[in-house]
Legacy VTK file of the C-alpha trace (Angstrom):
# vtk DataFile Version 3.0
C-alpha trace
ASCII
DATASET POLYDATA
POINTS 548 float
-36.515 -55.922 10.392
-40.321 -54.973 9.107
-41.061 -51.596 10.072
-44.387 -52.533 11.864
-42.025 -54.729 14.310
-40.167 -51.933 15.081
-42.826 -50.004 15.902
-44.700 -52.953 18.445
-41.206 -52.820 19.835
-40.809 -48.996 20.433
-44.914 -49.461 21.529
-43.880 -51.896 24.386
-41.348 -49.603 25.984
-44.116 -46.807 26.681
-44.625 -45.718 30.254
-47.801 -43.922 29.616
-50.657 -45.013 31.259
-52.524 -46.083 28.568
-49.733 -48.810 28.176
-49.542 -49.747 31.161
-53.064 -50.241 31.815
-52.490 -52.204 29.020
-49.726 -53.895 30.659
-51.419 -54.556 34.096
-54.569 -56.429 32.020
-51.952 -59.545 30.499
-49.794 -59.788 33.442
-52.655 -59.689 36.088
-56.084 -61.302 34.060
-57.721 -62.403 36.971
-57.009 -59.404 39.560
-59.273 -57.048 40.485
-57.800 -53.516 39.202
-60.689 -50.539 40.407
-63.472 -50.844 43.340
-65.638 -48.572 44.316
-68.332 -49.642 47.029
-69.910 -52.547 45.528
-68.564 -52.599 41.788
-65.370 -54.114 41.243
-63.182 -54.470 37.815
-60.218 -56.411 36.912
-57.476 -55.116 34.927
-58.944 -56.661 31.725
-62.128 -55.443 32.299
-61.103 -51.838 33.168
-58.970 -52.082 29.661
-61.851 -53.218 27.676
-63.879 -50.147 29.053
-60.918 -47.463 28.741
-60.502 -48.707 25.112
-64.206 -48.872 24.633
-64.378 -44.947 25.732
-61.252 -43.639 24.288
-62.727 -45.232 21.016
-66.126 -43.285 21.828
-64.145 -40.216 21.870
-62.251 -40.431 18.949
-65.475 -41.309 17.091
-66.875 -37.340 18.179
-63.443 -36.113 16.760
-61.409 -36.577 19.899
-57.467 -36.846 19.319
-54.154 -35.869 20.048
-53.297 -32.778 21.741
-57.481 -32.207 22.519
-58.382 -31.457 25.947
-61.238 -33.429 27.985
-62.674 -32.047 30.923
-64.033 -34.530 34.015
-66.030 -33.416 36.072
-67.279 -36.120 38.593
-67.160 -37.245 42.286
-65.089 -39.984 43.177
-66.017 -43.314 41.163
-64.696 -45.690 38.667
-65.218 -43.311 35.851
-63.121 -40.940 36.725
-60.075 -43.260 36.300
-61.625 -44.397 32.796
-62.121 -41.150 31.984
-58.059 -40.536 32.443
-56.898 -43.375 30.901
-58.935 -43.087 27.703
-58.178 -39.725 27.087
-54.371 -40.872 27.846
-54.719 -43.753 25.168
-55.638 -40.990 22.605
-52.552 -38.558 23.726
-55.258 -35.847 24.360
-54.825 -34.574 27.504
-57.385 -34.690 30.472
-58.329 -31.920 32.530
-59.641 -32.893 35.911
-61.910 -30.285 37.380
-62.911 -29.590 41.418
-66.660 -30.860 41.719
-66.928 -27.829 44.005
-66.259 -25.152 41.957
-69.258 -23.087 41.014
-70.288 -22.162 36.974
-68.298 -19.472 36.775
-65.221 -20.890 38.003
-65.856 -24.181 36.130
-66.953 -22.352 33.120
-63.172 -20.141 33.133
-61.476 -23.510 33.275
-63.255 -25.394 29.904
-62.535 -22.057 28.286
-58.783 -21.591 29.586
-58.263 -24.908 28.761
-59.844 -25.515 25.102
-61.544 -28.110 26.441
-63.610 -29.997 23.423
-65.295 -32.370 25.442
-66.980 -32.572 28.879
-67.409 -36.100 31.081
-69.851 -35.107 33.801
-71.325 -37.414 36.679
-75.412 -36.556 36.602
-75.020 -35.162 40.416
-73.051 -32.666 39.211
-75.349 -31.332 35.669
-76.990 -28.211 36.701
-73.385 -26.532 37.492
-71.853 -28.135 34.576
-75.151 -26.840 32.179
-74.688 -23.750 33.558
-71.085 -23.330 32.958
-71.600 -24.918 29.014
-73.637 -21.832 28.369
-71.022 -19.734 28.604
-68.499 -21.371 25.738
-70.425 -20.775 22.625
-71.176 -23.818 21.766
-67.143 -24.588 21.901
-67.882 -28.351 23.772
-68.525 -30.635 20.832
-69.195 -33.664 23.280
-70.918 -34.277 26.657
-70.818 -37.794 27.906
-73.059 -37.906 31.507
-73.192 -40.912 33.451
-76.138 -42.538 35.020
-79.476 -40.654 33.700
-78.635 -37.442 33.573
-77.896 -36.961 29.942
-81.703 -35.800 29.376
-80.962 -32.601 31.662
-77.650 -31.676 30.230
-78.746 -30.066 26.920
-79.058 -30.848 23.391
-75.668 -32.298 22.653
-75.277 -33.758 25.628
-75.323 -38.503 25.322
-75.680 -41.352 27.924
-71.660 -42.152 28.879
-72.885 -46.017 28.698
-74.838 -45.861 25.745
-71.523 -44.326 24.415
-69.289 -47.124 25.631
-71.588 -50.034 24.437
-71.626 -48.654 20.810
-67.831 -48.282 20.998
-65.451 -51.963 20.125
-63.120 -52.749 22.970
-59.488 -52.832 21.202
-56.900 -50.733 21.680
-57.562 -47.637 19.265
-53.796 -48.296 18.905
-52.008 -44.915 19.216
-48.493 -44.821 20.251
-48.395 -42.085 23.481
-45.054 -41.283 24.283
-44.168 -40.912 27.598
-42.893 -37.587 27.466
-46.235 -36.215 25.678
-48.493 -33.901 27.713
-51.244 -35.900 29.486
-52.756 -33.507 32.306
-53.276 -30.224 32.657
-53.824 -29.638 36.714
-55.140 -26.009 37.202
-53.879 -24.404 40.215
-55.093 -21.574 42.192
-52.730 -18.344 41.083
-52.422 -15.005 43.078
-54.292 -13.057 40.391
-57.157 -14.220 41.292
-57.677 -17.344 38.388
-55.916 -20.355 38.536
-53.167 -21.452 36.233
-53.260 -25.000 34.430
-49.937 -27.052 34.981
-49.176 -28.963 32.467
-47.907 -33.017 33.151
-47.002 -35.136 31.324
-47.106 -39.091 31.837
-43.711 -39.341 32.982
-43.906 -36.810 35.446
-46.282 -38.517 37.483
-44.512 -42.260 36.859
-41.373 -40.658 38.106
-42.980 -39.541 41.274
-44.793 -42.771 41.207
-41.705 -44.631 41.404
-39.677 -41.416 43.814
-42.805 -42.121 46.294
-41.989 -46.092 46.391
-38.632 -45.434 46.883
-38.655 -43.550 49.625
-41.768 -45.303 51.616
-40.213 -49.006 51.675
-40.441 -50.268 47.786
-42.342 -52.261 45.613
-43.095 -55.138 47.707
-43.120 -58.804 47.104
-46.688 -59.329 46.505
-48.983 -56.114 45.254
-51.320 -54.270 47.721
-54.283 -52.850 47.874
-54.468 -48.406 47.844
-56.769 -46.664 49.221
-58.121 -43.241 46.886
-59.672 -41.578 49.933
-59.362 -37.872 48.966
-60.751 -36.428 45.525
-59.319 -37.655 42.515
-59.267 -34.128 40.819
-56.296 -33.490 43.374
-53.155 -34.150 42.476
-52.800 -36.678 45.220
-55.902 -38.407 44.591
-54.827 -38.485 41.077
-51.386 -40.110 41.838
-52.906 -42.598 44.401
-55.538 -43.698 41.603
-52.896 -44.211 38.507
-50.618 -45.985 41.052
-51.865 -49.041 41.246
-50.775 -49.572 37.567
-47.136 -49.257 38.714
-47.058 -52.424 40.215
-50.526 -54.363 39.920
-52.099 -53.004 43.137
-55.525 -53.377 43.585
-57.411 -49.169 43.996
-59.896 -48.764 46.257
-62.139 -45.385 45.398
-63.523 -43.823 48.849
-66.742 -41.136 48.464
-65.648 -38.080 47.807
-69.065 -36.031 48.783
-68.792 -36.564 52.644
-66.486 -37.670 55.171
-66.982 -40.396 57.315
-64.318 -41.279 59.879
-66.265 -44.506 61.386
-67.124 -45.482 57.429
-63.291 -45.146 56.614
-62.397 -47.049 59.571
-64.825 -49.810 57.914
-63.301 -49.970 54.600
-59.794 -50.340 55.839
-60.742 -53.206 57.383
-62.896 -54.938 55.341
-60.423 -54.741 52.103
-57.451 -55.118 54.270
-56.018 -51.868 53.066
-52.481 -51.404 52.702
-51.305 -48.369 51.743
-53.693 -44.598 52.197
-53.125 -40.887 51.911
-54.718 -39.102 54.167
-54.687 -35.449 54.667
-53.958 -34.771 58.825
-57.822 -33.609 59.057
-58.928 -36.823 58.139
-55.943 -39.326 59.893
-57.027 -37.259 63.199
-60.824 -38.226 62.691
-59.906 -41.226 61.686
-57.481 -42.166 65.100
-60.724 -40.890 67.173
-62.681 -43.381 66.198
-63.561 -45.721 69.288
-62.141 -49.002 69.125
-59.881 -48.532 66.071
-56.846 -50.024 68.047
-58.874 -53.160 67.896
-59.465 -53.461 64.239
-57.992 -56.513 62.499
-55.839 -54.043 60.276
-53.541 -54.548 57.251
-52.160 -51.260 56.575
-48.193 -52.007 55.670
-47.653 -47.679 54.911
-49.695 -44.674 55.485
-48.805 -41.068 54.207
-50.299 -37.517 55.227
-49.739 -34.425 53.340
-51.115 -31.363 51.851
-50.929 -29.458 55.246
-49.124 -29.204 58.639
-49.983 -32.259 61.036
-50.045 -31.369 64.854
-47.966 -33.037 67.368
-51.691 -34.624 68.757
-51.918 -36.045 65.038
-48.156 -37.667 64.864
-48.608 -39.128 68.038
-52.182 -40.872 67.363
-50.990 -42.040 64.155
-47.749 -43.929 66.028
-50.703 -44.892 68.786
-52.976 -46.201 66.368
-51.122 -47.918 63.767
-47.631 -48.768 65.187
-47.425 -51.672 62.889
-47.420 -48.744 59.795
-44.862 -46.223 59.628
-46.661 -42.824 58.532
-45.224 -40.765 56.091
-45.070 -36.777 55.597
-45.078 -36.084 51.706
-44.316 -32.729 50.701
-44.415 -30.786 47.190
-47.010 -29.290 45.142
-48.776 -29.460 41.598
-46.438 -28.033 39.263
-43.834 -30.689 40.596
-46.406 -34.175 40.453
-46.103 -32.973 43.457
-44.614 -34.873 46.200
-40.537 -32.965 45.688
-39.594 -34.264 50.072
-40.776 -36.962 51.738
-40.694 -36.967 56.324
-39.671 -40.456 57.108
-41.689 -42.356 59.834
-38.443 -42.703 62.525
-37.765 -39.334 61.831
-41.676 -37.669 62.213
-41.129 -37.018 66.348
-37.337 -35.696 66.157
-37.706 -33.697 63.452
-41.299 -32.740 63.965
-41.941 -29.141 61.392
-39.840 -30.677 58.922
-41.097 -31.614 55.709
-37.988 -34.386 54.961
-35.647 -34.004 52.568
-35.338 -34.570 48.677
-37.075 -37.584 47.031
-34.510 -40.049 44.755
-34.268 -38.066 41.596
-34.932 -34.624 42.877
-32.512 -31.584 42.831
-33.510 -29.115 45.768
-31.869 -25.615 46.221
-32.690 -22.593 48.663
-31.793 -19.772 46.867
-32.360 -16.112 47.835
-33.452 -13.504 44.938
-30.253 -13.742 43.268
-30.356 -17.605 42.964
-27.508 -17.768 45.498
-27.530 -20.819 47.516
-28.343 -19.091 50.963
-26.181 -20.647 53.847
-27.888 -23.251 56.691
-30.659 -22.402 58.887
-30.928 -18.944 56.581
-34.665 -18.801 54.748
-34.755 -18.478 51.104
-37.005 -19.489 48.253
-36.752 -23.753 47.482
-36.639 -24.316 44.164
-36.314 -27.704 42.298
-35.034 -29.432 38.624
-35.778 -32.998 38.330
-37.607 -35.245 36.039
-41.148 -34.862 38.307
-41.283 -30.819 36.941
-44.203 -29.639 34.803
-43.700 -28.771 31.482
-45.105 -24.759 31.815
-48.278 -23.102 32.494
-51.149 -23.970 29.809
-50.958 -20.802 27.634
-48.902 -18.788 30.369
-45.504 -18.108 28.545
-45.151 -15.270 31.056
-45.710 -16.662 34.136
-43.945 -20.140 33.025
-40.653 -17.890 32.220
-40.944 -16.597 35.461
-41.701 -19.640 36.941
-38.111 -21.173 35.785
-35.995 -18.241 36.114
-32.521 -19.456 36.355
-33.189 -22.749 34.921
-35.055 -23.993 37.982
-38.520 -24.204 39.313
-39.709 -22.010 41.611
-41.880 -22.858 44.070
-42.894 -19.793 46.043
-42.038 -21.501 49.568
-39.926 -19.865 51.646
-37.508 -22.587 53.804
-34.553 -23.414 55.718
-32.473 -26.171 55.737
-30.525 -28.092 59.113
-27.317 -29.245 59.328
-29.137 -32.827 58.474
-30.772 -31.733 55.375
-33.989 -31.733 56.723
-35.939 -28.864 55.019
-38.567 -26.666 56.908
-41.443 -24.639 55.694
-41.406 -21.192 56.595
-43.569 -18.984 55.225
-45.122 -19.183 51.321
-44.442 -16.591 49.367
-47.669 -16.216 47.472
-49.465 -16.278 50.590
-51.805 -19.876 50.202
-53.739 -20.955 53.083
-54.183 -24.684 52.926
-57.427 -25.707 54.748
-58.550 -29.284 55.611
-55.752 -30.056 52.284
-57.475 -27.663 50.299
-55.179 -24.859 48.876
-56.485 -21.185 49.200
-54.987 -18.594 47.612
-55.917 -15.247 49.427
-55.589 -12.774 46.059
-58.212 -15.037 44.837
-60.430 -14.478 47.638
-60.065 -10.930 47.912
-60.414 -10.062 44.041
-64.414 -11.435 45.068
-64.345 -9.818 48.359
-63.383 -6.684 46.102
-66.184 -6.980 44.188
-69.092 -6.095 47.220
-69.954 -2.323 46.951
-69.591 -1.762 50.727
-66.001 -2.460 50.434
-63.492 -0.194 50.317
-60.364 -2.427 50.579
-59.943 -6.165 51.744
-57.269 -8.455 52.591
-57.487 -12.138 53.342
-55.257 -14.090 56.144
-55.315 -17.781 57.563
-56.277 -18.473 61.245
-56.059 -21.148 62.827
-59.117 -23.449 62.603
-59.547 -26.818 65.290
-60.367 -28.678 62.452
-59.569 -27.315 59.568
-55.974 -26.824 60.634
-56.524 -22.845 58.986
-59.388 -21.253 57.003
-59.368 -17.408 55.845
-60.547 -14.742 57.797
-61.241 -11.432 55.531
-60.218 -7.677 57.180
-62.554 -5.671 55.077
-62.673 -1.939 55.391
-66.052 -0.653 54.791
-67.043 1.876 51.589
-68.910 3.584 54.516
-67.936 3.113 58.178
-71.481 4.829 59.281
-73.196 2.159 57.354
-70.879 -1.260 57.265
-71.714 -4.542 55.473
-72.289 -7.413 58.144
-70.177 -10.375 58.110
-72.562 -12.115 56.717
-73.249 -10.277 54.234
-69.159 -10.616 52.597
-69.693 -14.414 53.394
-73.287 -14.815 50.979
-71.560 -12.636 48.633
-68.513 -15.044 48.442
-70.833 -17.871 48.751
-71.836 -17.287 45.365
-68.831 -16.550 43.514
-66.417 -18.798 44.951
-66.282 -22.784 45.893
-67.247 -23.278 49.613
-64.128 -24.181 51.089
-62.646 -20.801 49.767
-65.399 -18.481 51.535
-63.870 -17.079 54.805
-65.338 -18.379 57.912
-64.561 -14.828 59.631
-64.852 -11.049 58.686
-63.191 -8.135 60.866
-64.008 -4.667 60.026
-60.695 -1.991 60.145
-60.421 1.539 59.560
-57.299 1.243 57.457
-55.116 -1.688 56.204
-51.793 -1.393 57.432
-48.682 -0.820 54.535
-45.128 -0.054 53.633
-43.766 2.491 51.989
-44.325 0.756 48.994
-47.894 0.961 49.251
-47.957 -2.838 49.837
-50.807 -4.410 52.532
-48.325 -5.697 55.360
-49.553 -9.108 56.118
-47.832 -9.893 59.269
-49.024 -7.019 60.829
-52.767 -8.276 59.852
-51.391 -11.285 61.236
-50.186 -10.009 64.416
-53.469 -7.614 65.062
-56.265 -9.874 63.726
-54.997 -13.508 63.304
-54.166 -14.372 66.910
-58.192 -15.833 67.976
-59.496 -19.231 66.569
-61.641 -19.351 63.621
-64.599 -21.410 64.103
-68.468 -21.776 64.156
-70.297 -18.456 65.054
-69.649 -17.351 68.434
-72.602 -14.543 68.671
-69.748 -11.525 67.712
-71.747 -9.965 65.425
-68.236 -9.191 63.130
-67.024 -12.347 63.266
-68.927 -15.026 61.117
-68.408 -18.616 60.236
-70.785 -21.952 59.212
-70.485 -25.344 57.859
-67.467 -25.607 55.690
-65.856 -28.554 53.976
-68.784 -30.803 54.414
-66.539 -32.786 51.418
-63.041 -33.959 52.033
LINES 1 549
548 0 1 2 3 4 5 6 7 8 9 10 11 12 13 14 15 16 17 18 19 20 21 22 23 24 25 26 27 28 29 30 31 32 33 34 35 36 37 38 39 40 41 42 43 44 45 46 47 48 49 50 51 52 53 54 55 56 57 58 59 60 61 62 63 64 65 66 67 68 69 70 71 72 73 74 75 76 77 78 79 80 81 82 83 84 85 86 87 88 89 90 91 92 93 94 95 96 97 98 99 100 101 102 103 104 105 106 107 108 109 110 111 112 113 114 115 116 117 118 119 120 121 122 123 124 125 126 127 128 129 130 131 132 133 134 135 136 137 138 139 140 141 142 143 144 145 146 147 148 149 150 151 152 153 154 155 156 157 158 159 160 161 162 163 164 165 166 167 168 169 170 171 172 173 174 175 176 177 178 179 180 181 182 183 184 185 186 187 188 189 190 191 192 193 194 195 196 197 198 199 200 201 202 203 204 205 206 207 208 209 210 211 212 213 214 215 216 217 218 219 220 221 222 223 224 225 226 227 228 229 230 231 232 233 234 235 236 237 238 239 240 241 242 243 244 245 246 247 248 249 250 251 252 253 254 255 256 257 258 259 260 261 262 263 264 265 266 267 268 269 270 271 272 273 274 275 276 277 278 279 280 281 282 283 284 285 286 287 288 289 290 291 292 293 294 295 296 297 298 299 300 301 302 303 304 305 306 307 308 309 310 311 312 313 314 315 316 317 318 319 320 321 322 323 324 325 326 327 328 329 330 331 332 333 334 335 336 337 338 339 340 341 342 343 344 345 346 347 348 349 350 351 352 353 354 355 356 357 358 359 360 361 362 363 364 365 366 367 368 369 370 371 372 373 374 375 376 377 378 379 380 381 382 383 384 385 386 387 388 389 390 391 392 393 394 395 396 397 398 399 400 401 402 403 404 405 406 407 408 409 410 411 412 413 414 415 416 417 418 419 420 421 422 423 424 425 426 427 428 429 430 431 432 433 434 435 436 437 438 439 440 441 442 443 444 445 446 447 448 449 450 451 452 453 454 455 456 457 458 459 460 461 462 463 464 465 466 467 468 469 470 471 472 473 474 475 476 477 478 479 480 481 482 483 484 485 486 487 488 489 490 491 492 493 494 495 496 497 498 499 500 501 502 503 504 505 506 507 508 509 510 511 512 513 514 515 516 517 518 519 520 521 522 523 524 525 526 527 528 529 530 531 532 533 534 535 536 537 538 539 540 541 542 543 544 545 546 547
């Protein structure tokens, strides 16, 4: 046999998504593949352009192993911007629009990112954040007009696409090669990069499926209606190329309940991941009962839905059985899955294991702790990250004992059914955002009328929880004012990180140890809702999450 056969052979077993975009274009050549608002692409079409952009890239000296940065709302061109860099084996490095310069600009240099794909809404933060690498980006591809404000080396992302051809730069990606590296927030106050490679996510892909009903007969249409730099948006945009479905990409930059509502009628939706925010807004909307629907599954994660929620959700859409999915970054993420019959009698649960996954809940000596006992969950299965991006430290620790682990503390019934306790590394997750409080409180730190700070989630009616800060003052004659810690974090950290409350203490309460007891924080100052400002001149809050 010739030697090139071989290879076309071993090319058409690939499960990375540059194949199977691949794939999707000759078995589907007249279905429409990406949407968003009034631009649609079929699978051919959407190949063409990821082949025309992955060739753009290799042209500025992209290849394998580099690491491209994206930067952009929601929109067609975030998914090309994947897929090309997959079709190179580079890996891409997807980036929260709402991070400010210096956060951004920590990221690109974490990650050795060589090249930067920026939507021109978002230039000014990105600009800002370029100035700080040296000159380390070698390309900037902006979309719509906004190369001309991005600096020198910055080109038009069209302009770069129409000089490219449109064939297959003809790379063989192996499955099992690093694609993404997801950065996470950490508890030293900078995030960690998880690194994932194509089969991860495929796995979970197919876990997901599995567990929600199957691949059905004839493909759907998904609905990408949270940001596609999440991990979730991420997984609901590349599945469509599991099984042909047809992706639907929702705004990212603001919410719209009624607007959503819309959409899932007008292109007969099937299948949507909401997080329990947004599924609660979306049940309130008047008339929704009446909508000529076509949703067959619909799945909620990334934090704790009420009772009130479960029970619209059944109300609403009794025709589609809702989903809890459960898991995090470092795993692809969804590691349990809350079945729909069993959301009411096993309401607090998070499920049990997904096909494929190994779960354990171990105390500190990795010893299986026994029913209804709480212990750390940790997980092996084919879903798990490879490490931490340049974090052979934490990435040891991570997989101490040969497993992963995840830093929730659980319990298990006598069913299997696995419930959250308490987490470990103390994350607040806030309208499906994930907060992590050491990050918060390392800027906090940073104001010189604070003495000492530490960060703790209240309960929010909308948010589900946001962070309230218990700062004591540098001088108690002469205190900062709430507002004050909130305009300082305002400028330092992402909105949806920057508490909505401040109380002032003389002390912070600790062990013998020396370490800040949280639950007594918890117990003294976490008790009364967090919400807009209530005229308590200590307590301070405003506008937050005005994206979803």
């Amino acid at each position: 046999m010739q030697e090139h056969a071989v290879d076309a052979v071993s090319a058409g077993r690939r499960m990375s998504f540059g194949a199977q975009l691949a794939r999707c274009a000759r078995k589907f050549p007249d279905r429409i593949g990406m949407q968003h608002g009034d631009r649609r692409l079929t699978f051919p079409e959407l190949d063409a352009r990821v082949s025309r952009l992955a060739n753009a890239l290799a042209a500025r000296g992209i290849g394998r192993g580099d690491r491209v940065a994206v930067v952009m709302h929601n929109r067609i061109e975030v998914a090309e911007a994947i897929l090309a860099t997959a079709r190179l084996g580079a890996m891409v490095v997807p980036v929260n629009f709402r991070l400010v310069a210096d956060e951004i600009a920590y990221i690109l240099a974490d990650s050795g990112s060589t090249a930067l794909l920026v939507d021109e809404q978002l230039v000014a933060v990105c600009t800002e954040a370029a100035r700080e690498l040296d000159g380390r980006l070698r390309t900037v591809l902006v979309t719509g007009d906004g190369a001309a404000q991005a600096g020198p080396h910055a080109e038009s992302y069209e302009a770069a696409l129409a000089a490219a051809p449109a064939v297959d730069p003809g790379i063989d990606v192996d499955e099992n090669d690093p694609a993404f590296i997801m950065y996470t927030s950490g508890t030293t106050g900078r995030p960690k990069g998880a690194v994932l490679t194509h089969l991860n996510l495929v796995m979970c892909a197919y876990a997901v499926l599995s567990a929600t009903g199957g691949i059905q007969q004839e493909p759907g249409t998904l609905l990408v209606g949270v940001p596609m730099f999440h991990i979730s948006g991420l997984n609901s945009t590349l599945r469509g190329l599991i099984d042909g479905s047809r992706v639907v990409i929702d705004s990212s930059t603001h919410f719209d309940p009624a607007a959503l509502a819309d959409l899932l009628e007008r292109e007969q939706v099937t299948n949507c991941f909401l997080v329990p925010s947004q599924w609660q807004a979306v049940c309130a909307v008047p008339g929704l009962k009446d909508r000529r629907l076509a949703l067959r599954t619909l799945v909620w994660g990334a934090s704790v839905a009420p009772p009130s929620v479960l029970e619209s959700l059944r109300d609403c859409f009794p025709q589609a059985p809702a989903y809890s999915a459960f898991g995090q970054t470092e795993m692809s993420p969804t590691t349990t899955m809350l079945r729909a019959e069993d959301a009411i009698r096993k309401m607090g649960s998070v499920g049990r294991p997904l096909p494929g996954i190994e779960v354990r809940i171990v105390d500190e000596e990795m010893r299986d702790v026994p029913v209804g006992a709480v212990g750390e969950i940790v997980y092996r299965g084919p879903t798990t990250m490879l490490g931490y991006w340049n974090k052979p430290k934490e990435t040891e620790e991570s997989f101490a004992g040969g497993w992963f682990h995840s830093g929730d503390l659980c319990r298990v019934d006598d069913e299997g059914f696995i419930y959250v306790v308490d987490r470990k590394k103390d994350m607040i997750i806030s309208g499906g955002e994930n907060i992590y409080c050491a990050e918060v409180e390392a800027v906090i730190d940073t104001h010189p009328g604070v003495a000492e700070v530490a960060v703790i989630g209240v309960d929010h009616p909308k948010w589900v929880q946001t962070p309230r800060a218990v700062v004591v003052p540098a001088d108690p004659s002469a205190p900062p004012s709430a507002q004050d810690i909130i305009d300082h974090c305002r400028d330092r950290l992402a909105s949806y990180k920057k508490p909505t409350s401040v109380v002032f203490a003389d002390a912070l309460p600790r062990n013998a140890s020396g370490k800040v007891q949280k639950f007594q924080l918890r117990e003294n100052y976490g008790a009364k809702t967090a919400g807009e400002p209530a005229g308590d001149p200590r307590l301070s809050g405003g506008a937050r999450h005005t994206d979803t």
